[in-house]
NUROKOL-215833 format. One record per residue: x, y, z of N, C-alpha, C, CB in turn. Coordinates in steps of 0.1 Angstrom, whole numbers, plus 2048, in hexadecimal, padded with zeros to 3 digits. Glycine has a CB too. Example, Ala and Ser with C-alpha at 12.3 -4.5 7.8 and 13.67 -1.06 7.14 Angstrom:
2
8847C784E87B7D384E8847DF84E8717D385A
8807EA8478897F584788180084F88D7FA839
! end
This chain:
354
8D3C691978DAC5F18E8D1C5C1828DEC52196
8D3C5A1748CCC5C1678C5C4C16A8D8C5E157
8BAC4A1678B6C3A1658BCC3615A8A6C36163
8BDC2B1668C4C1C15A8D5C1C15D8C0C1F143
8D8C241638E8C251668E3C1C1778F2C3B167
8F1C171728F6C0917F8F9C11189906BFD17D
8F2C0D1998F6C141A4900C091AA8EAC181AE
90BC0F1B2914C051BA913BF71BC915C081C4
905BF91BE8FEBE71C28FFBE01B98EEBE51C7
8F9BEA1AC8FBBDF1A1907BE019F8F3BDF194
913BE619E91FBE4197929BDC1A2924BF1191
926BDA1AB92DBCA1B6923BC11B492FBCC1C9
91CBC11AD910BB41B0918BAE1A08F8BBB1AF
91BBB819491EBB318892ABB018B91DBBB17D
936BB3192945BB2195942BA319A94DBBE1A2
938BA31A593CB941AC937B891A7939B911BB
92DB8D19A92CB85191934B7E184925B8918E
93CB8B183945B8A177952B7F17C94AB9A173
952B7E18995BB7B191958B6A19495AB8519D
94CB67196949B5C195948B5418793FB5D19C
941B5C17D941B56174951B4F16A938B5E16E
95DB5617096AB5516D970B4A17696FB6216F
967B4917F96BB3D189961B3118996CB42199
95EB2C177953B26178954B1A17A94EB2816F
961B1117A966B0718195FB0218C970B0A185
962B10196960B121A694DB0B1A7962B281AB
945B0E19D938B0B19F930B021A7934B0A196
92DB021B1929AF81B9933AF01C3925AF11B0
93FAF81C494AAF41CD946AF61DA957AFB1CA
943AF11E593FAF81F2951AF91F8931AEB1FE
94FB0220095BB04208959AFF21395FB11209
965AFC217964AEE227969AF8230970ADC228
963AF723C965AFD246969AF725895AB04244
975AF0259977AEA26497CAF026E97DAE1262
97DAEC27C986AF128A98EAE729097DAF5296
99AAE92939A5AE229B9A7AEE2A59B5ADB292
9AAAE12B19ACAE62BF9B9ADF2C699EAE32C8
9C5AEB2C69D1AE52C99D3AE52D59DCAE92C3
9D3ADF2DE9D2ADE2EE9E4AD32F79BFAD42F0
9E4AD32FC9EFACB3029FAAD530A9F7AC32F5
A04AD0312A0FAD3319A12AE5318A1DACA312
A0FAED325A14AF7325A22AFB31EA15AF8330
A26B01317A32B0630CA32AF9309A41B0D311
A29AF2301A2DAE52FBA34AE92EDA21ADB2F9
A2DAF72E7A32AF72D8A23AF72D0A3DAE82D4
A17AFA2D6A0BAFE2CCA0AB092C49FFAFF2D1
A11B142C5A12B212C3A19B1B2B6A18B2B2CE
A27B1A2B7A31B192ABA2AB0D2A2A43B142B1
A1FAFF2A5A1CAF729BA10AFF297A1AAE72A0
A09B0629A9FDB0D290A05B162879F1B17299
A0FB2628EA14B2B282A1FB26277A18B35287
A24B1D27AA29B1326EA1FB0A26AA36B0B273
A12B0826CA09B01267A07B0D2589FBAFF273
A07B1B25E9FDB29257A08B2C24E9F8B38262
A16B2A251A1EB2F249A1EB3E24DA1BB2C23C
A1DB40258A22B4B261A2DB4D26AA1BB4D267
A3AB58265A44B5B26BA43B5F27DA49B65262
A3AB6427FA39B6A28CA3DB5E293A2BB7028F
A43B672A5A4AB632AEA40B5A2B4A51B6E2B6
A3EB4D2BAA33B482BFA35B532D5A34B322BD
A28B582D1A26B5A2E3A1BB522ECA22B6A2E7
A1EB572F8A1BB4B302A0AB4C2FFA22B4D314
A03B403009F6B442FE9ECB4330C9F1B3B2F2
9E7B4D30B9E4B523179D2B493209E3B63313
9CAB473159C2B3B31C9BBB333129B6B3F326
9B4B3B3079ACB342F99ACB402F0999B2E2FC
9B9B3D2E79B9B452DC9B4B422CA9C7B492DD
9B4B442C79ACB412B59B1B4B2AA999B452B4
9B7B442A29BBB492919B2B3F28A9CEB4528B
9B5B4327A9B0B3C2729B7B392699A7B4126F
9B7B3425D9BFB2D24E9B5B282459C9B1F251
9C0B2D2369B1B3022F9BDB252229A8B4722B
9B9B182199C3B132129B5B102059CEB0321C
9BCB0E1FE9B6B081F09B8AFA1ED9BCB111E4
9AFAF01EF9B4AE21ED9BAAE41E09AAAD61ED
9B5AE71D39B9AE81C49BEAF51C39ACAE71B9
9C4AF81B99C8B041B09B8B061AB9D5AFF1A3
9B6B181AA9ACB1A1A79A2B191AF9ABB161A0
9A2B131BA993B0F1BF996B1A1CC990AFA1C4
985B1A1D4985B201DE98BB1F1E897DB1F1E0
98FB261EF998B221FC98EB1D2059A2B2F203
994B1321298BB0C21C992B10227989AFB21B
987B1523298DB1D23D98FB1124A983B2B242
99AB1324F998B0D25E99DB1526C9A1AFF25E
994B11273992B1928099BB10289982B1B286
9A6B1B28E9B7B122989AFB1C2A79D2B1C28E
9AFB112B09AFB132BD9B4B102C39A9B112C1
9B9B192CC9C9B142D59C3B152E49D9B222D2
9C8B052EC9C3B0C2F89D2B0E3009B5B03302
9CEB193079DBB183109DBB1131C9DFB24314
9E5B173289E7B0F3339E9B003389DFB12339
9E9AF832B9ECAEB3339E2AE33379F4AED33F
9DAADE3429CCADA33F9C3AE33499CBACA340
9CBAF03509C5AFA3589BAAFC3529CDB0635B
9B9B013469ABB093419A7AFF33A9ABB17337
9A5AF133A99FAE533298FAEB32F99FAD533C
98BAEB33C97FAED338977AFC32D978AEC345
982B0432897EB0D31D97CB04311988B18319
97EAF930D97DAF230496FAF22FB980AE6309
966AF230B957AF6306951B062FC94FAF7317
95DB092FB958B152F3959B142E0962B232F8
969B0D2DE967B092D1962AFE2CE96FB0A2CB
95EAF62D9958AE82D1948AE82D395FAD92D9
943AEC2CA935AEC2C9929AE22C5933AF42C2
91DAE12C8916AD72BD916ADA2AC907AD62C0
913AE62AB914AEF2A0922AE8297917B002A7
92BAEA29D939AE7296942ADE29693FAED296
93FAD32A3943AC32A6944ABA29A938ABC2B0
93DABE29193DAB528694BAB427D931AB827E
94FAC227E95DAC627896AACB27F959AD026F
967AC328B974AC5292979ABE296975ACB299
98AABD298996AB929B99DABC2A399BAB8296
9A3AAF2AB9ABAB62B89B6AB12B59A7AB32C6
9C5ABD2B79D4ABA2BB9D9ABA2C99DCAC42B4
9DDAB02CB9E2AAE2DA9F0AAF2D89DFAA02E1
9F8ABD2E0A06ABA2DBA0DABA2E9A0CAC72D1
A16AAE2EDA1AAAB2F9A2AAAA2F8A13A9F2FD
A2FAAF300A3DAB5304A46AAA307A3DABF310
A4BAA82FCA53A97303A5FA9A30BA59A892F6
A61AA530CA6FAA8313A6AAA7323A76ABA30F
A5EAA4325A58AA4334A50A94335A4AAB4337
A53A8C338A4DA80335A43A80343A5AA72332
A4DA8334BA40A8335BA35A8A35BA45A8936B
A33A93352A25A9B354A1CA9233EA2BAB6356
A24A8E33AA1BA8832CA0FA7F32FA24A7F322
A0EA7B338A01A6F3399F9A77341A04A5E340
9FAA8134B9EFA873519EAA9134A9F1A8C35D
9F4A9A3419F0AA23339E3A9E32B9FBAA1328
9E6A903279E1A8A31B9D6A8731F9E8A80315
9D5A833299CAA7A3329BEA863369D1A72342
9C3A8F33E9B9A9A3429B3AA53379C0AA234E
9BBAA332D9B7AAC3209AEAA23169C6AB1318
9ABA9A3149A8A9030D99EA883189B6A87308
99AA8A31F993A80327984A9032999FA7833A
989A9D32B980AA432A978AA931F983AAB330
984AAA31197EAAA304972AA2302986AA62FA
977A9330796DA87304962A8930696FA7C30B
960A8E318952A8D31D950A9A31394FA8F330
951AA6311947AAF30C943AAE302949AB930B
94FAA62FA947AA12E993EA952ED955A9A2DB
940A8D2F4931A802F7928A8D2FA931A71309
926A95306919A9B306915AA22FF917A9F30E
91BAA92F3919AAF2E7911AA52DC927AB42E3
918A982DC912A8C2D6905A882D8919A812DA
905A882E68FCA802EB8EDA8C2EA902A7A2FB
8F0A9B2E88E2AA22E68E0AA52D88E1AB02ED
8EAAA02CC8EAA9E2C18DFA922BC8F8A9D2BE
8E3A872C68DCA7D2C28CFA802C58E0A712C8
8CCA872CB8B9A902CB8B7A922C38B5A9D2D1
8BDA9F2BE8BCAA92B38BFAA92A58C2AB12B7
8C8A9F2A78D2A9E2958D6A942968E1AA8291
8C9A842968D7A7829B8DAA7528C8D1A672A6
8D8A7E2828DFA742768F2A7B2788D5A77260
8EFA8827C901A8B27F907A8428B903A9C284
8FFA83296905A7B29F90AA6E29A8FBA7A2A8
903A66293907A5A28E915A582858FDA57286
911A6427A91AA6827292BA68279914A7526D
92BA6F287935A7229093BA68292931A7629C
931A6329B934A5129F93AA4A296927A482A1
936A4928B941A3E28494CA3E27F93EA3927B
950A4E276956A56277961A50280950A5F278
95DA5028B968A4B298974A40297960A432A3
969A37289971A28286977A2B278965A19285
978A3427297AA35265989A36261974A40261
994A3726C9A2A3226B9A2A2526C9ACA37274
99AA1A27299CA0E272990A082709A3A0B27C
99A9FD2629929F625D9899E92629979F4256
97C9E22639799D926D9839CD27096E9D4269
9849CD2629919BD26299C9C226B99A9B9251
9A39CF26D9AA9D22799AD9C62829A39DB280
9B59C12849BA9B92909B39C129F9CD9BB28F
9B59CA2A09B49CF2AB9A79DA2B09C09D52AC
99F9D52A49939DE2A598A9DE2B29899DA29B
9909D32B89829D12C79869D72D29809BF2CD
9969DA2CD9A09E02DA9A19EC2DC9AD9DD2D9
99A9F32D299FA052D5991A0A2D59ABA0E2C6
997A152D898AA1F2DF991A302D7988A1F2F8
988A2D2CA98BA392C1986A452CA983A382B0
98FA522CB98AA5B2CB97EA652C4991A5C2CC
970A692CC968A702C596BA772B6966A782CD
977A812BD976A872AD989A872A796EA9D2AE
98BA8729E996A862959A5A8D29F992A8E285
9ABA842A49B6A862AA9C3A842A69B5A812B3
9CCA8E2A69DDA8E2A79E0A902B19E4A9629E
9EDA872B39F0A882C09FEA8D2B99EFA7A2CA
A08A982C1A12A9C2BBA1CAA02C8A0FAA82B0
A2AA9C2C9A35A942D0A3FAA12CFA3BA842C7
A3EAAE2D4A45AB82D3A52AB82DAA3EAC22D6
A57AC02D3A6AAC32DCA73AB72D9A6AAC32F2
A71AB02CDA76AA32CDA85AA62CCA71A9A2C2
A8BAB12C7A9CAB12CBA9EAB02D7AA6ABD2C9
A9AAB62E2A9EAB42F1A9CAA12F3A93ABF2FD
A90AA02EFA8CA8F2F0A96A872ECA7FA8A2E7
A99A862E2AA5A842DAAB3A7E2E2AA9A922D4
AB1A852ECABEA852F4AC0A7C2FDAC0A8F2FB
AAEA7B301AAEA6F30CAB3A60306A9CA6D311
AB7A5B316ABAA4D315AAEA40307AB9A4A327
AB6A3A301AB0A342F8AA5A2C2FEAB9A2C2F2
AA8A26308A99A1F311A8DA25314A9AA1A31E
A92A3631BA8BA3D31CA81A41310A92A44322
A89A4A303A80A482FBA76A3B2F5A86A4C2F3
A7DA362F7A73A262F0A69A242FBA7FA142EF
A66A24307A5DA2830CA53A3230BA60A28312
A57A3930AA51A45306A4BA492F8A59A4F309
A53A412F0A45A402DFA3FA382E3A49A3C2CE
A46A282E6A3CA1E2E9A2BA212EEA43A172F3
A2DA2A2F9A22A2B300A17A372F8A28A2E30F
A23A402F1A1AA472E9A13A462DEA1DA4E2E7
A1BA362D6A15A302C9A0AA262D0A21A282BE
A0CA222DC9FDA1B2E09EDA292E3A01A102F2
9F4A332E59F1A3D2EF9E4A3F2E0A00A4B2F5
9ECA452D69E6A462C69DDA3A2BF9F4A482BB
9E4A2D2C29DDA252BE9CCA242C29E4A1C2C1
9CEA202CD9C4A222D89B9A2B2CE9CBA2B2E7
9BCA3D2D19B0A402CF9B0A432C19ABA4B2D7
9B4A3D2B89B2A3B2A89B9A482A69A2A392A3
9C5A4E2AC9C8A5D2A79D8A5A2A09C8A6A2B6
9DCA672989E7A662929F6A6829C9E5A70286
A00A6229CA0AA6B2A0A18A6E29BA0AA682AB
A1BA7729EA27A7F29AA2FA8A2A2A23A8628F
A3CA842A5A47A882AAA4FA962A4A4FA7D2A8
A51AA32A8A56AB12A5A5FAB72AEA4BABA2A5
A67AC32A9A6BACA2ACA6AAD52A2A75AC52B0
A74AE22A6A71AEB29EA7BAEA292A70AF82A5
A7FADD290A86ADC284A79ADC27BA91ACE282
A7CAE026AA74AE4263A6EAD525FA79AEE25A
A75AC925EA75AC2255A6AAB7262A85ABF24D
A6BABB269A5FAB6271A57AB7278A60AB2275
A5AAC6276A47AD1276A3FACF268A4BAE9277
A45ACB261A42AC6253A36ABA252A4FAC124C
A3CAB125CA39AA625BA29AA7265A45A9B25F
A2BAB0270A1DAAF272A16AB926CA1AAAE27F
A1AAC2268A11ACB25FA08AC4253A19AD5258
A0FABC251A06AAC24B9FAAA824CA0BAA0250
9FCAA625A9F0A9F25F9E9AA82639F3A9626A
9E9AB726A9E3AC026C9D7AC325E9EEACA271
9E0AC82579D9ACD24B9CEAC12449E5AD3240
9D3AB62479C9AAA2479BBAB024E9D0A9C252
9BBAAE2589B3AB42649ACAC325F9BEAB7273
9B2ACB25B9AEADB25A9A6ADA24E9BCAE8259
9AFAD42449AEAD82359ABACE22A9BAADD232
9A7AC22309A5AB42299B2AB221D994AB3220
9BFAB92249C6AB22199C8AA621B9D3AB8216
9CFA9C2139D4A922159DBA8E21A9D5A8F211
9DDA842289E9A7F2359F2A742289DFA73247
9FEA78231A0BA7322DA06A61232A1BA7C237
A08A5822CA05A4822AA13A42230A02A42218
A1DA4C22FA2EA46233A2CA4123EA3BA50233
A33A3924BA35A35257A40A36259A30A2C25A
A46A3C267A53A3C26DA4EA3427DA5BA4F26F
A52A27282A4FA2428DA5CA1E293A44A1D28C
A63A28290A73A21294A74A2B2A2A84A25286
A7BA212B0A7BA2E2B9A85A382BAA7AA2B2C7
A92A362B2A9AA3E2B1A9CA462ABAA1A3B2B0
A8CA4A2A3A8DA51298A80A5A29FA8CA48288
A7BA63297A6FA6E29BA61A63292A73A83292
A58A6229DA4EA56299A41A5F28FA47A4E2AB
A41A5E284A34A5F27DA2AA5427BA37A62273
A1DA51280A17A4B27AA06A4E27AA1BA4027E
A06A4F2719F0A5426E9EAA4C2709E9A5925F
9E2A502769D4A492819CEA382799C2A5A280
9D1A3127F9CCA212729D9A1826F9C8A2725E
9E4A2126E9F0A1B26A9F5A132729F9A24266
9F7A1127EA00A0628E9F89FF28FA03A0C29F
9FD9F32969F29EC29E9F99E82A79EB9E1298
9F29E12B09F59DD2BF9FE9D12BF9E99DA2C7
9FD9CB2B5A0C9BE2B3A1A9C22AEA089B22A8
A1D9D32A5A259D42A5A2D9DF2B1A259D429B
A1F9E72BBA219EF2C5A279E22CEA129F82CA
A269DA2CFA2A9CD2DAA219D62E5A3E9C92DF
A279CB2F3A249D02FCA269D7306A239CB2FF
A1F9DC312A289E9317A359E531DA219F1322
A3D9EF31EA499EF325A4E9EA330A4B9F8326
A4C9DD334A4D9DA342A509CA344A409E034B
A539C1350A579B634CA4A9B1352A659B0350
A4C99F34CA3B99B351A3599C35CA3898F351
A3E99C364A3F99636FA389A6377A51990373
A3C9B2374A379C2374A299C3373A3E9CB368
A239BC364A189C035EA0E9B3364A1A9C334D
A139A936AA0C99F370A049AB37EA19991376
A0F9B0385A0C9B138F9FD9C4391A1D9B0398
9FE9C53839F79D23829E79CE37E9FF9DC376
9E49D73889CF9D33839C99DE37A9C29D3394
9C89DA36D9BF9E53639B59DF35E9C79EB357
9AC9EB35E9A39E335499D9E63479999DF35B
9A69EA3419A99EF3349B59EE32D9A79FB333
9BC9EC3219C99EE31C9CD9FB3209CA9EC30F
9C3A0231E9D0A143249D0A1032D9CDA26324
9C7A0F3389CDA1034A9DAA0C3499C5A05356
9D89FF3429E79F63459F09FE33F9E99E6340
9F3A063339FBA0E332A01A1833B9F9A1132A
9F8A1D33F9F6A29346A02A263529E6A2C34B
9FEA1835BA00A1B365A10A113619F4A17371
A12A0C354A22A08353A2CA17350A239FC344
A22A25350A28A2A343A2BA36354A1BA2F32F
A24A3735CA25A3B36BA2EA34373A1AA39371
A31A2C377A3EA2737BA48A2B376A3FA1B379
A4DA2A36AA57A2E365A55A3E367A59A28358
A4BA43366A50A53364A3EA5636DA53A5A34E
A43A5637DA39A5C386A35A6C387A3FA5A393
A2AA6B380A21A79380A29A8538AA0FA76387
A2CA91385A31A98389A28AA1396A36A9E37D
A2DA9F39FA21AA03A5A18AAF3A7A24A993B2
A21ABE3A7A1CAC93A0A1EACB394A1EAD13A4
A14AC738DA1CAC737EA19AD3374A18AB8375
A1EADA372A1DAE9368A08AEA362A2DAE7354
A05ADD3689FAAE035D9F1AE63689F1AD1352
9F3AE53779EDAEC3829F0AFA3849F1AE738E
9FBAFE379A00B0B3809F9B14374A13B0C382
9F4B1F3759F2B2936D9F5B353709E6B2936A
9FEB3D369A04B493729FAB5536CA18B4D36E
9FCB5B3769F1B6A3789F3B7036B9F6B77387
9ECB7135E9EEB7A3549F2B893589E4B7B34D
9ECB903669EAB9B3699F7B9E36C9E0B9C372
9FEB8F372A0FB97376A1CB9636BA17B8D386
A16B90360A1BB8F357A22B9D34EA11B87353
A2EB9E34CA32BAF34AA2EBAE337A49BB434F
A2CBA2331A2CBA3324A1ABA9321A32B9331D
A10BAA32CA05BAD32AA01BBB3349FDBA032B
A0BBC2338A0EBD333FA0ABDB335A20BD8344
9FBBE133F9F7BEC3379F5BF83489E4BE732C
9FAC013459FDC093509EBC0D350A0AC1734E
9E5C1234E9DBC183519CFC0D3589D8C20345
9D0C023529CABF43569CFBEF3679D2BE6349
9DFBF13649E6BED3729E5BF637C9F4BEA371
9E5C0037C9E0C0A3839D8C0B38C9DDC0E37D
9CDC063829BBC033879BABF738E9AEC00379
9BCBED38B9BFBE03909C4BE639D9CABD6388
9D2BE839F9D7BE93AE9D0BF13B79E5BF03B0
9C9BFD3B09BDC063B89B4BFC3C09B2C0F3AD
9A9BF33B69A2BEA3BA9A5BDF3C499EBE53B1
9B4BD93C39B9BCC3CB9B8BD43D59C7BC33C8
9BDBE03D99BCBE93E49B1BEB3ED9BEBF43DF
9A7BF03E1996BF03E8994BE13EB986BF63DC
994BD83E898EBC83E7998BC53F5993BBC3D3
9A3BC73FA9ABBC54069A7BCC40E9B7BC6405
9A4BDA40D99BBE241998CBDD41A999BF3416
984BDA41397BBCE417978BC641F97ABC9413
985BBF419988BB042498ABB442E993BA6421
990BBE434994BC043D986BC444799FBC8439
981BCF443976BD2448968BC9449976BDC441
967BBF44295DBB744395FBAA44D959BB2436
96FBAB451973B9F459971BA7462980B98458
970BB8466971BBB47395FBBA47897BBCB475
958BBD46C94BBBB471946BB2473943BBE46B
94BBA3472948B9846C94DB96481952B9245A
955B9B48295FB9548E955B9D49D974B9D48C
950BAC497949BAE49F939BAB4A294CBB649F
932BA4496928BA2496921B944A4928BA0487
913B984AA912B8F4B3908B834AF90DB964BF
910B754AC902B6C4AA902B634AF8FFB684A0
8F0B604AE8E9B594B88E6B4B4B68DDB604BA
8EEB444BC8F3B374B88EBB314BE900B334BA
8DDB334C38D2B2F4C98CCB254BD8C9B3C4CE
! end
């Protein structure tokens, strides 16, 4: 090559300059990089609220234990796009504890959780909510709590963060117990819901606008009508993409309930659903307990409830690969002639129980 002629390096080194300097706006713009983790009710509907989050046509399929996409949006015209990391867990609260893989110390700082709960099943929503949300908790405290070693100005930073939907003057500031990190709570299948008896629903937001209040999180009522996958794509992209949350409030029960995290309070949630004489006779010692166990009566925990069940991917015909299955049945084969043969040695062996 002649000297002084540009080798490849230099002529992408000049391109991605030329390229920047055209995007001189952009200068000093950092690009934000967050994670949401959509977890809740076996076929609740997490699949269909991320790819209508992405503006993706695809069919939603069943998700099989901890899957991950990404989304990439431009707060401005012109500006850089900001990526967010969508984590889906599957099964219901079977695989809860995978949770530990996308929630890191590393990245806790920029993450968000969607809880999407199936209101067409009201007997299994409080053990959902509760066993999914009660394990998040502990791993983000112990994530917290080795932060506060290592990084306690982030740890702190976290912590307050916590209170930052509600203001001190809050009426109700002494009463709630904000969740760790930035929560939506989201009310799926609401046409079938819809249908239920009017008391029934009114129970059932009731307990879910205290449910939201409580841990300082947003909530919003869906189906796969567009115009209210809309409404939480709102609040999501809040969460993903620091756009801006919708300020409107819907807290009517006959209507699909929107309200962002700050907005209710506990005087216009009234009280729980039950007569005095009911909530006299119940021992909590917290405002949720007492919800909990008004919100159980009426609708007794299911007692096998889908979030125990996890079906065998392996018998599953939508994941049949002949050469895989094949091998498999070979091995269940050897692994059963085993058993068999180690119970017979096992049966003949002599011990000395001396």
């Amino acid at each position: 090559m002649p000297a002084g002629s540009d080798t490849l390096w230099d002529i992408a080194i000049a391109e991605v300059e030329k390229r920047e300097n055209a995007e001189g706006d952009d200068e000093g713009v950092e690009i934000s990089e967050k994670s949401v983790l959509f977890m809740g009710n076996k076929n609740g509907g997490k699949t269909t609220i991320i790819l209508r989050c992405l503006d993706r046509e695809e069919s939603p399929k069943p998700t099989l234990a901890l899957e991950y996409t990404f989304g990439r949006r431009a707060r401005r015209h012109n500006r850089p796009k900001d990526i967010a990391h969508f984590w889906e867990l599957g099964g219901g609260t079977s695989l809860v504890e995978l949770i530990r893989i996308p929630i890191t110390s590393s990245n806790v700082k920029a993450f968000a959780i969607v809880l999407v709960l199936d209101l067409s099943k009201p007997d299994e929503l409080w053990t959902t909510m509760e066993s999914l949300l009660q394990v998040t908790r502990n791993h983000v405290n112990k994530i917290l709590t080795k932060l506060g070693k290592t990084n306690p100005e982030v740890a702190t930073e976290i912590k307050q963060r916590m209170w930052n939907n509600l203001q001190k003057d809050h009426p109700d500031y002494e009463l709630v117990d904000p969740f760790p990190l930035p929560l939506v709570i989201i009310g799926s299948k609401y046409d079938i819901f819809h249908e239920f008896d009017s008391e029934v629903r009114k129970i059932i937001s009731k307990t879910l606008r205290f449910v939201s209040h409580y841990y300082g999180a947003s909530l919003v009522f869906t189906s796969k009508s567009e115009a209210l996958l809309l409404k939480a794509r709102i609040l999501i992209n809040n969460l993903a993409f620091g756009f801006d949350k919708s300020k409107s409030v819907s807290v009517d029960h006959s209507r699909p309930l929107f309200i962002p995290a700050g907005l209710d309070s506990l005087n216009q949630i009234g009280a729980p659903p039950a007569s005095d004489s009911d909530i006299g006779k119940l021992h909590a010692n917290t405002p949720l307990e007492l919800w909990k166990k008004v919100f159980e009566k009426t609708f007794p925990p299911k007692g096998s409830c889908d979030l125990q069940y996890t079906r065998d991917p392996a018998q599953d015909l939508q994941y049949a690969e002949y050469e895989v299955d094949v091998m498999r049945a070979q091995k269940k084969q050897e692994l059963d002639q085993y058993k068999r043969n180690a119970s017979k040695t096992w049966k003949e062996m002599d011990f000395d129980l001396d």
